[in-house]
N, C-alpha and C positions, 0 to 999 in steps of 0.2 A: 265407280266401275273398276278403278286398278286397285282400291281394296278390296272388293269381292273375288276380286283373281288370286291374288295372295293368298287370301284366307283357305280358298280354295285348294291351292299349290299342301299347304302346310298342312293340312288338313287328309290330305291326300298321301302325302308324307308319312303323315305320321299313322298311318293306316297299313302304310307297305313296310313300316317298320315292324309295327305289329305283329304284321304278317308272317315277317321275317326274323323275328326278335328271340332268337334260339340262343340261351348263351347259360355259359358253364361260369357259376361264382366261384373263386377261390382263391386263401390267403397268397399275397406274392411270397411272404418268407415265413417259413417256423423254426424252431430251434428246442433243444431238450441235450439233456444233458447224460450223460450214459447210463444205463443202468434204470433210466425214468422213462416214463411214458409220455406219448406227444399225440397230437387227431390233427389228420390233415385231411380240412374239410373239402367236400365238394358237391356241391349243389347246382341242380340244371333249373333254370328258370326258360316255360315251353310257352308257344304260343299260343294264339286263342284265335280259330280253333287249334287243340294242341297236337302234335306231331306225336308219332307212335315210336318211343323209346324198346330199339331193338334190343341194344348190347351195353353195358360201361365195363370198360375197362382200366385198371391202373398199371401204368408202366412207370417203371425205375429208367431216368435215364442219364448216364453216363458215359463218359469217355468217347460221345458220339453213336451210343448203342443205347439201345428198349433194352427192358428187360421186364417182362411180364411179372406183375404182382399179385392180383385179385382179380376176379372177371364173375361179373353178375349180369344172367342171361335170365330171362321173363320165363323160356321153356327150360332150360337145362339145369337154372338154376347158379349155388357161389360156389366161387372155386377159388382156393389160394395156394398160390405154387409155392414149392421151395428155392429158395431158403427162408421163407416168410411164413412158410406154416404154422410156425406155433405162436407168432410174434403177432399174425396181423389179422385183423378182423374188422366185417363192417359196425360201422356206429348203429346203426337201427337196423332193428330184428323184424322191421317189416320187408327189408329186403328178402327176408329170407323164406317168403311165404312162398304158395303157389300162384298168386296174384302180386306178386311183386310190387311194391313200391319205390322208384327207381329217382325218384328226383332229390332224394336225399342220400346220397351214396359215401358220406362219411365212412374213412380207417381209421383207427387204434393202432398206434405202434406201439409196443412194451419191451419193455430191457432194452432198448435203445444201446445199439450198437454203433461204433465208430465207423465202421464198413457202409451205416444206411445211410452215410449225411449224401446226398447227390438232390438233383431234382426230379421230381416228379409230375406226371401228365397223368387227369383224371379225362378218358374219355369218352363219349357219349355217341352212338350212331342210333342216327332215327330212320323214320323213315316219314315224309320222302322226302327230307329236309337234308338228309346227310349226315357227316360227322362234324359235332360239336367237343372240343378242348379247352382246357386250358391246363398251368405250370405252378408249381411250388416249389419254392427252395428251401431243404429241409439242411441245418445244419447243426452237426452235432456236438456237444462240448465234453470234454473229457476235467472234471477236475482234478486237480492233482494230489497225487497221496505227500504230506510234507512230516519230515523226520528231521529230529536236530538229534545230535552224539556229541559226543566227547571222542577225540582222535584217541586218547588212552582213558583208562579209568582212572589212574593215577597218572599227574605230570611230576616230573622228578625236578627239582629247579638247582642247580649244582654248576662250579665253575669248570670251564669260561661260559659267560652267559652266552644263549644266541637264542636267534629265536625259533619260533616253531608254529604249527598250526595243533591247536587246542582243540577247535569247535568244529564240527561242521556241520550247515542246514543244507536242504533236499529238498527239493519243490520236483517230484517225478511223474512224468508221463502226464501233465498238464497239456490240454488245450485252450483256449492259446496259450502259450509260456505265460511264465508269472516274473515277479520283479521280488528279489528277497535284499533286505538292508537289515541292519543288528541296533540293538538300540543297546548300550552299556556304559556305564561309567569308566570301562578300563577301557585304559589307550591301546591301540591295535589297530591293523588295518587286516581288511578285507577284500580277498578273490574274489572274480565270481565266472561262473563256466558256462554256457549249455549246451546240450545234446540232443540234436531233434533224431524223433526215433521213427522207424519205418511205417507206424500205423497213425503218423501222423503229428504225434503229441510231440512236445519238449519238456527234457529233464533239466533243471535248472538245478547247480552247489555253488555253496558259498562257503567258503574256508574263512573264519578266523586266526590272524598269528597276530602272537605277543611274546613276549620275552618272558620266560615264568621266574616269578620268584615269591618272596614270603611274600609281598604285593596284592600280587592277583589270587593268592588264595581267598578261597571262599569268593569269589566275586560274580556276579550273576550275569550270563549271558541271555539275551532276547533275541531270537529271530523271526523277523514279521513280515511275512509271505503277503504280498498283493495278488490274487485271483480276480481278474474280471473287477468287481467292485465288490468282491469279500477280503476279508482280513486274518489270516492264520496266523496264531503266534504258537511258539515251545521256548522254553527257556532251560538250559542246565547250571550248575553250581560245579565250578572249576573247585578240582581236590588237588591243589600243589605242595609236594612235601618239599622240604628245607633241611637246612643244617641249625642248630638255635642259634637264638639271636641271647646273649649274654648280659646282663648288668647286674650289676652287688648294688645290695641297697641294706641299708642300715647307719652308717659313716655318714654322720652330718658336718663333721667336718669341727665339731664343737666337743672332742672326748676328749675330758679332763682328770686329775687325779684324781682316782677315788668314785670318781662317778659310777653309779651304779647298774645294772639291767641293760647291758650294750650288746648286738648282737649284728653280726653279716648274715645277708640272704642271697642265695644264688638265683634268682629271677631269670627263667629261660623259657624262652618263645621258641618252638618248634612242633614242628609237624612229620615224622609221629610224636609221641610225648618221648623226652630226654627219662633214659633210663639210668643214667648212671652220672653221678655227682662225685667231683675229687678236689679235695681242697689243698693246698700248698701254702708256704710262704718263701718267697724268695732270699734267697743269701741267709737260709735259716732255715729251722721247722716250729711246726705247730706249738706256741706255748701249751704245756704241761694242762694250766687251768682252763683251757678249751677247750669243750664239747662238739663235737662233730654229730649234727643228726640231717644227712643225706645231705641238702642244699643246705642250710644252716647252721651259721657257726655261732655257739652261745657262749661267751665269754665269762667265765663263774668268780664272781667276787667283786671288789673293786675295781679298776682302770688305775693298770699300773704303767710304769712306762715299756714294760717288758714287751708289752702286745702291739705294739711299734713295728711298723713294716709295711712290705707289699703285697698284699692275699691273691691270690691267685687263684677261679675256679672253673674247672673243666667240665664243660657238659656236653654229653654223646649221644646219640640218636642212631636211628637206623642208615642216616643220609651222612652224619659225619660231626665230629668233635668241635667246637667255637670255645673261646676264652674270654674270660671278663678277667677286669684286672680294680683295685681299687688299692690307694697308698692310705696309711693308718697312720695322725700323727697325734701326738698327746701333750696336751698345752697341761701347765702349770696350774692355771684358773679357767675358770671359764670363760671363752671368746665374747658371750652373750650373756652374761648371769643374768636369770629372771628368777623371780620368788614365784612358787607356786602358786596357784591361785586356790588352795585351799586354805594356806597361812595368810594369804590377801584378804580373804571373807571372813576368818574365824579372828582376827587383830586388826579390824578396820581401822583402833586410835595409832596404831604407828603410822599413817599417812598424817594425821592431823599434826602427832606430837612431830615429825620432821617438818610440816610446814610451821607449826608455831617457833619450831627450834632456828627455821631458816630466818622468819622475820623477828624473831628477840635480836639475832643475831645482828641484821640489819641496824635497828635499833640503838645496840649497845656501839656499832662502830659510832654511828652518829653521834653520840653523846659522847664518847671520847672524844672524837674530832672536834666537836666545841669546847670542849676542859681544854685540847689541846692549844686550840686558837686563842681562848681568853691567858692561858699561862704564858704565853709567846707574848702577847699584845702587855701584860701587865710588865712584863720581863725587860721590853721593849724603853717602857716608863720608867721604869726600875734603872736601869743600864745605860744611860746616857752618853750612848756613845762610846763606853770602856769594856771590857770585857770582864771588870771585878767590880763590886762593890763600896771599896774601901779603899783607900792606899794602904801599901804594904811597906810594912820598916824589917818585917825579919820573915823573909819565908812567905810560901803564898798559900790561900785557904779564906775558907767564908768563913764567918763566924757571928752571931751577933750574942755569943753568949755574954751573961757580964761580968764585972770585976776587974779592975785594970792590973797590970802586971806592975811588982816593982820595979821601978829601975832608975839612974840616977835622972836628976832635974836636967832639962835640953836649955842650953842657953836661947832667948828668944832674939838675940841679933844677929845677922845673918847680913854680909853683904859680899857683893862678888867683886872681883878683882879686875882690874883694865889689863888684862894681857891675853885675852882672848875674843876674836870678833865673832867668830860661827859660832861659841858656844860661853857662855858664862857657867866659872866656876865657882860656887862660893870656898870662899876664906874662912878660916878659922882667926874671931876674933875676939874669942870669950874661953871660958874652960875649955879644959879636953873633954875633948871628942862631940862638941856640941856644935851642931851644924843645924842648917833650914833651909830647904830648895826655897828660892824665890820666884815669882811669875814674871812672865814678860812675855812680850809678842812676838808669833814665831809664822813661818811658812808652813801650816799645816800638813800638807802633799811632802813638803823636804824633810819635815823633821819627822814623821809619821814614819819611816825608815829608820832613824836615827832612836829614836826611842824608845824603852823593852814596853810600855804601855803607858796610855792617861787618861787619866778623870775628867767632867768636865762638871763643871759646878751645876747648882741644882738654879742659879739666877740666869744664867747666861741662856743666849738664842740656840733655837734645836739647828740653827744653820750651821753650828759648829764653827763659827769664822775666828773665834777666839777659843781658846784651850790653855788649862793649866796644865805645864808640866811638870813632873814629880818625878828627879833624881834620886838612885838610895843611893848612900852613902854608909857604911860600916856605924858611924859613931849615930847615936837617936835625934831623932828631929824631935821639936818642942810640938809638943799636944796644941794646939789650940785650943780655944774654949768653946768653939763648936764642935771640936771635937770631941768621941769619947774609944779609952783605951780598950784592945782585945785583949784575951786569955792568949792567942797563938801572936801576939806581938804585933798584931795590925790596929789600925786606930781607921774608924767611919766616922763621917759625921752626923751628927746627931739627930739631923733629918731625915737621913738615912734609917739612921737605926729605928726612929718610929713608924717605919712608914709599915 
């Protein structure tokens, strides 16, 4: 039973809504942007049965004031007031019959001006329901006109530096304002202004400054306008004029006597182009054999020492004169001598024959050096400790030529006398002048000072612990009979002599 009452209830509800169900559709916001077209719809949805649609009207309303737009009446017919006359019109051309069709009362706005953004009331009287409304918010957008420049056509860049503003972007009479940033590889910074102007809009600049110099020539500037969600770029090319920039080139640093084909170049960077070339030398002038052609100095013939100095060249421009300087020295030889590499290609064997010349060379040391080792080592065996050969009776000298000298017979006894203990003397106890050192044991280390030289026999130890000593005396010692005589008055023995 208390669901059939409900039902009932709702039912009944929805029948007096029916009833009553008079209502005006339309969008809550529009938007367009100046100069475009926009429709702001408006539609009566009537009831059933349906109410008799007197009047619609559209009214502008602002600043707490209507202001009549369009008014479409069933007997009188459409009517659009000023200032909307030429701008506004209904959407359907059945409005404009003599039987009117009134439930669809869409406007047309064109060339969308800034002055239409406000809201608007489309409204409906019936009868005998009354008057039906409703509201749109129409708003209007202004895009912005954007321009980039150059502050001059020409930047001058000249001392003392300072900086300056270069560029500047323009984002104007924008609704809403826009956001401008630069995108660029040159260092600078960035102003930025804006100006909101009476009908609403904002003019948005943006200055760039930089320091100008030969640098930022040629360097590209981008200004990237943000609108709403679009993206405006301009970009210009900065024209910075200079003084030049100077350097000589040709001086390797490697000009020798005689060398041939040498030449300075005056290389000048500037903006405008460098009109005028003047060459110098300091503490001096222009050797005689030099050629002057504008930037260029060609030096005609050899590399003497003459053309020695500091060259000097002046290069002038509209913006102002810069110098380069380079010192000239002239070596003897060449710092770096290289062989051409067309004499390298066309005589490949002179690599070969200096490396075969480097290892004969090699070669021939090493076999010396063993001649030399085995001649020492035999010399060694040969040399017993003495620094001759032989003993000597007259004068000193090798010799193993043969033939003995005349000379008288050496008596062969020989004894020494008791009146000396550090040294025995021999006696004379046979003919004249006939004498014979005798041996005997001595302090090798004490007498080794005391002695002009000695022999050591060819039997005795290589320790050296015993040594003959051999005194000369004026008068000749007797030959022994392993002895054999020289030509220069020395006498070896005869082992010696074969060996």
């Amino acid at each position: 039973m208390a669901m059939r009452a409900g039902m009932w209830i709702l039912l009944t509800a929805l029948h007096i809504h029916a009833a009553d169900g008079q209502m005006v559709q339309m969008d809550s916001s529009m938007s367009g942007s100046v100069g475009t077209q926009v429709e702001l719809s408006c539609i009566f949805v009537n009831s059933n049965p349906p109410v008799k649609i007197s009047q619609v009207t559209w009214q502008k309303f602002i600043n707490g004031t209507k202001q009549n737009v369009a008014i479409a009446n069933p007997a009188l017919g459409v009517s659009v007031l000023p200032p909307f006359k030429e701008r506004v019109s209904f959407k359907q051309q059945a409005v404009h019959h003599r039987t009117p069709s009134l439930e669809d009362t869409t406007i047309v706005f064109t060339n969308l001006r800034l002055s239409d953004e406000a809201a608007y009331i489309c409204e409906y009287t019936t009868f005998p329901a009354g008057n039906r409304e409703n509201t749109v918010n129409l708003t209007v957008f202004a895009r912005p006109v954007t321009r980039m420049t150059l502050t001059t056509p020409t930047i001058v860049a000249k001392a003392p530096k300072r900086k300056m503003t270069v560029a500047t972007c323009v984002s104007a009479n924008g609704k809403p304002s826009s956001v401008i940033r630069w995108d660029t590889r040159l260092k600078g910074e960035a102003t930025s202004q804006e100006t909101r102007n009476q009908n609403g809009t904002v003019t948005v600049r943006s200055n760039y400054i930089v320091t100008p110099s030969r640098e930022t020539h040629r360097a590209k500037l981008t200004c990237i306008v943000t609108y709403r969600n679009e993206r405006i770029t301009d970009s210009v090319v900065l024209n910075v004029q200079y003084e030049p920039v100077v350097t000589i080139e040709g001086f390797d640093g490697n000009w020798y006597l005689n060398r041939p084909n040498v030449q300075l170049n005056c290389s000048a960077d500037a903006n405008p182009p460098v009109t005028t070339y003047q060459w110098k030398l300091l503490n001096g002038s222009i050797p005689n054999n030099v050629e002057i052609k504008n930037e260029t100095l060609i030096f005609k013939g050899p590399v003497t020492y003459d053309i020695a100095g500091t060259y000097v060249c002046d290069a002038t421009n509209g913006i102002g004169t810069r110098t380069g300087i380079v010192d000239v020295n002239i070596t003897e030889f060449p710092n770096n001598p290289r062989q051409d590499r067309d004499e390298i290609s066309s005589e490949p064997h002179n690599a070969g024959a200096a490396i075969g010349g480097a290892v004969g060379g090699v070669v021939l040391l090493g076999v010396a050096a063993i001649l030399l080792f085995v001649f020492l080592r035999r010399r060694q065996r040969t040399f017993k400790g003495d620094y001759s050969t032989k003993k000597h009776v007259f004068g000193n000298g090798y010799s193993k030529a043969g033939g003995l000298p005349a000379h008288p017979p050496i008596p062969k006894n020989l004894q020494y006398p008791d009146d000396s203990d550090d040294e025995k003397k021999p006696a004379q106890i046979g003919g004249s002048g006939g004498f014979e050192a005798s041996e005997r044991d001595f302090d090798a280390e004490a007498e080794d000072l005391k002695r002009p030289y000695f022999t050591v026999d060819e039997g005795e130890s290589r320790d050296y612990d015993e040594r003959t000593l051999a005194f000369q005396y004026d008068p000749e010692p007797e030959i022994a009979d392993d002895m054999i005589s020289q030509t220069d008055g020395s006498v070896i023995s005869k082992k010696e002599w074969y060996v």
